[in-house]
Structures are given as C-alpha cells and as structure tokens.
N, C-alpha and C positions, 0 to 999 in steps of 0.2 A: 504494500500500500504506500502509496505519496502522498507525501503533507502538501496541499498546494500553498498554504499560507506559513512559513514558518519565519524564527525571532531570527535576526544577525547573529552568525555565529559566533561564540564566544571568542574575542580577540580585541587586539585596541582597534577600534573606529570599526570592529565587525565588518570586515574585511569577507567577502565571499571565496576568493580564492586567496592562498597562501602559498608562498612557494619559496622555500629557504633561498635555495640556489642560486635563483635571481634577483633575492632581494637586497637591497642598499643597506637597508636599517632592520637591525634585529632588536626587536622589544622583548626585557627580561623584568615579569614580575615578582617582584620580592620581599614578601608579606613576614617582616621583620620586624620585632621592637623592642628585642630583651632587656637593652641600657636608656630605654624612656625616662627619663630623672622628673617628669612633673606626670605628665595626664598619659594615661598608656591607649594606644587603638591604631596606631598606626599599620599595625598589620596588615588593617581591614581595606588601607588605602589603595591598592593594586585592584584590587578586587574591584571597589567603588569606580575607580577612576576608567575599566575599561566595562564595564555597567554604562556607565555616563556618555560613554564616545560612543559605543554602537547604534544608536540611532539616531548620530548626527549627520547632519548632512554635507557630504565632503566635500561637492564643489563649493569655493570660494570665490568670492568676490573679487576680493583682492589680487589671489593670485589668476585668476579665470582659469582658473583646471582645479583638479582636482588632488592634493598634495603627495597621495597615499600613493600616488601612480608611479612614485620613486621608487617602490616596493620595500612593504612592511612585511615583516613577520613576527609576529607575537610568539614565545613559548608558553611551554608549562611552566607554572609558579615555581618558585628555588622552596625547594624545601629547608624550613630555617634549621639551623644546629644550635641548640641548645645546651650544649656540653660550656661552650666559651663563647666569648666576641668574636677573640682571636683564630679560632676555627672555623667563625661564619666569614670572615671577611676573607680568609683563605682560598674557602666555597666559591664565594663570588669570583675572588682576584681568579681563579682557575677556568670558570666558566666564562669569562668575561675576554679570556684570551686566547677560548679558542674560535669564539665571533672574531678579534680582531686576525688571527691564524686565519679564516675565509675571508678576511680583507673587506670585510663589513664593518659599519659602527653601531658599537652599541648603545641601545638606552636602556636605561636603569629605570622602574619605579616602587618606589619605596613605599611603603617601607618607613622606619627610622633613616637618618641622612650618615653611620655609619657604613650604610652601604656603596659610600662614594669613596672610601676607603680603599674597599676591595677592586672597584674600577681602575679606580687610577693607581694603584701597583700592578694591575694587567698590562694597562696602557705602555708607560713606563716603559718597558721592554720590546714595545713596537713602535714607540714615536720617541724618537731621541731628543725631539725637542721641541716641545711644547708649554703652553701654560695652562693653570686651570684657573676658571674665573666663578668667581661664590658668591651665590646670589641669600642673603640669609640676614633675618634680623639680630642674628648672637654670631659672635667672632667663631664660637667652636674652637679656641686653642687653648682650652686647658691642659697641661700634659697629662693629666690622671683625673678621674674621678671614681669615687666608689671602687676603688680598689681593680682600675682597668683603666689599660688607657689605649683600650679601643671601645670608647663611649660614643656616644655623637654628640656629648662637648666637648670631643678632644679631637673631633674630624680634620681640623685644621693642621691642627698640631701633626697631629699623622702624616697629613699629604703634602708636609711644607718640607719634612724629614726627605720627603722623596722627590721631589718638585720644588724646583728653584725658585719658580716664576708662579707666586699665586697676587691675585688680586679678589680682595672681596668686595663686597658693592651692598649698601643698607641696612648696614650693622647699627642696632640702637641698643645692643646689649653686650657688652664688657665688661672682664675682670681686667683691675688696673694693670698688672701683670704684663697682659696682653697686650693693653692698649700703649702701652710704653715700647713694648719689643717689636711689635708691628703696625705701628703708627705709618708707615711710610706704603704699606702693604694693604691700607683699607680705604673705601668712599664710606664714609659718615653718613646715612641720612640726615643727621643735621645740617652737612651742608650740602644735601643732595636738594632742599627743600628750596632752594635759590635758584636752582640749573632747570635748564630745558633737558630733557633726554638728549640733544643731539649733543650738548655738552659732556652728559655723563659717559655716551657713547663715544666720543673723543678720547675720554680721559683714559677708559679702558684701552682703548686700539693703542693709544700711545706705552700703555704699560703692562701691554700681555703680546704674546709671539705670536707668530703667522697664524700658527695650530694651537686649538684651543679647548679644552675637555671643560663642559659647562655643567654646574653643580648648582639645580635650586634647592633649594630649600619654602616648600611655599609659605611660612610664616614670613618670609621677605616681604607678602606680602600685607595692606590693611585689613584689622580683625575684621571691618566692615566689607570687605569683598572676601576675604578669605578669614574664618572663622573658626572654619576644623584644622586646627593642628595644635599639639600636645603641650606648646608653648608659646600662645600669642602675644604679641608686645604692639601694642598702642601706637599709631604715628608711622604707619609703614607705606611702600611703594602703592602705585594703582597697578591694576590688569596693562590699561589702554598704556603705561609710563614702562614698563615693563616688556610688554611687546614690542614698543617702539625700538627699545635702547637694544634688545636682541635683534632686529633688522638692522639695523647699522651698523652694529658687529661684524652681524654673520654676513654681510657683503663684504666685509674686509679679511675675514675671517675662516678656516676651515674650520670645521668641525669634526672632531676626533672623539667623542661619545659625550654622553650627558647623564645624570640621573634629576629624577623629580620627585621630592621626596616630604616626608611626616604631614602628609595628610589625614588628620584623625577623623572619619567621617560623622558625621551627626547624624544622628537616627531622623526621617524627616525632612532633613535640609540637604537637598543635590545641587544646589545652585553651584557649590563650593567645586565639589565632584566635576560638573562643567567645564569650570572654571580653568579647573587643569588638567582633565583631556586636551581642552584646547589650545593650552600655553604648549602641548607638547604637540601638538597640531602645529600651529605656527612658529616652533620652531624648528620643524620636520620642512618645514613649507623655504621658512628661510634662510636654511645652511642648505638645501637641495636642489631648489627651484632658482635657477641663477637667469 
C-alpha cells in the first residue's frame, strides 16, 4: 500500500532525496548536554531545530533558488557518551573528520556548545590555516569548571589551545580573568550597540583568515527573539543584525564547518526552533551560493 499524502522526511529542511556522495554539507545532530552549569535541555535542541525546518519553504527570496540545492545530508543523531566530556568530544572530533576525509563541510547542531570543541580538533588536521569566529553572549574561557575543562564554559579556552586565530563577536558575559587575557581577541556588545553590521563585519574580515570554522552559540542572540537556551543574558544581537554581518563575511570568507548550538527548547514556543533552522538556512545559503 502507498501513502499518497505523507510528512517531510525526517532531516534538516526535510529534504526528499539525500545522497551522501554528492552532497556539499553534511549535517550532524548532536543531542548533548552533560556540563549544562545553569538550565539543562539542550539535548532536545537537534531534534526541535530539524522538526522546525521540515516544513519550511526552501525557495528564497533572497537568494531566488533554493539553498538546499548545494546538497545536504543530515545523519543519524551522535549518540552522547556519558562516561566523560572528554570522551564525547573525542566522538565528535573522530566523526567530524571523516566528513572532512570526503572533503565535505560539516555542520554541527547542538547540543551544549562543547561540541564545537570536538569540530575544531577535526578541522585542525585538515585546514592548516584557518580561524574560528564565536558568535556567543559569554566568552566560554574558563580553563576548568566543575572539575573539567571540557565544559562549555571552557569552549574557548579549548579551541584557543589549538587555534591561533579566534575572534569572538557579542560577548556580555565575563570573568575578569578572561576579559584581561583576551581583550584584544573579543567584539563587546557594548560597543557592538554603536556599529552598523557592515562595520562589525569589517572588523571580523580584518581579524580572522581566509578560512573560517563559525561557532554560534544562539544565546548570542536577544532573550526576546531567542529565549530557549540554558543561559540567557539581557541586551543581545537581532536575527535580521546577525544575518547580515554572516553575508559579508561569508562573501569574503570560506567556510570550513560550523556548529549551532544550546538551544533549550520551550514546550509550546517554536518561534525560537525557526529561528534557527533558518540562521543555518542562510548560512548554508551564504558561504555556498556565490
């Protein structure tokens, strides 16, 4: 028997055909949250986030095609490791490198934002030189917390150890610590609240390398557009200011993978869910669509 009416197959943006082989971008989700330090749910965020995208509608305005046509492939979820951090981000950094081994990029969704950890020691070994650029309302470089310091307060701190060239972008949350040893290293929402995007997107191009491995964190953004995640902070980026500064980038910019991460979702409210399908929508759209 045939179903004549059935749902979008499960994948990001519900994709009717998938085909590794060909595809550009490989999507890996990864329903993680072991070192949550305030509000825990992020797990669920992978899950929510390709819920959200399947019954969107892919052709764009913008781009007048349709983004997905660069070829996606979504996996099966990472099964989390529960033993340590340091064994899940292992997980990942292993899976993560044999995407980059088929000379595809990958995207990450989180998850907690330790899983940008495990990317970028994949990367590492296949891009000799690139930057990663941090989109996030807290610096993430503590070197330890709770007794680990593979937390996702200490994500920074991790991928700075391995990556020369990081810049982060909308940090309103620091320990003094940090803000002293990498002062030179961060954009302030405070004085991000005076610039235009196309300023802030200068700022970036001018101090991150050709090739660029991009890390949100969606609490970057305001609680009042983005409200699910584990640790909101007051006073943060828009959708439409955010979008923007990632198109000016990524015309100048390759793109060597990304993750999207600590989406806690709220029982009831998908506006948020949307929100960031679409951010990984558009910027599928504009690191591919040249």
């Amino acid at each position: 028997m045939t179903i004549l009416n059935t749902l979008p197959p499960y994948n990001l943006f519900g994709l009717e055909e998938q085909d590794y082989k060909s595809a550009k971008v490989v999507v890996v989700p990864i329903p993680y949250d072991s070192t949550s330090t305030y509000k825990v749910g992020s797990r669920e965020g992978p899950r929510a986030i390709i819920e959200a995208s399947r019954p969107m509608e892919l052709y764009n305005e913008e781009f007048g095609r349709d983004a997905t046509e660069v070829g996606i492939y979504t996996t099966e979820e990472m099964q989390p490791h529960f033993d340590s951090p340091k064994k899940m981000v292992d997980r990942i950094a292993k899976e993560v490198s044999l995407i980059l081994e088929d000379k595809k990029t990958p995207i990450l969704i989180g998850g907690e934002h330790t899983i940008a950890v495990g990317a970028v020691s994949a990367v590492r070994e296949y891009v000799k030189d690139f930057s990663v650029l941090h989109f996030d309302a807290h610096a993430d470089s503590r070197d330890e917390l709770f007794g680990t310091k593979y937390c996702h307060a200490c994500v920074m701190a991790r991928i700075r150890e391995m990556c020369r060239s990081c810049y982060s972008v909308g940090v309103r949350s620091i320990d003094e610590k940090s803000a002293k040893k990498y002062s030179g290293q961060i954009l302030y929402m405070k004085d991000m609240r005076s610039m235009k995007p196309e300023e802030v997107a200068r700022r970036i191009i001018k101090n991150t390398k050709k090739k660029i491995y991009v890390t949100v964190d969606l609490d970057v953004l305001d609680p009042s557009e983005m409200p699910s995640t584990g640790t909101p902070e007051p006073g943060g980026m828009r959708f439409e200011e955010l979008k923007e500064i990632l198109k000016l980038v990524l015309r100048e910019k390759e793109l060597v993978g990304a993750d999207f991460n600590e989406l806690k979702p709220i029982p009831g409210i998908h506006a948020p869910d949307v929100l960031a399908a679409k951010l990984i929508y558009f910027t599928i759209g504009y690191a591919f669509l040249r």
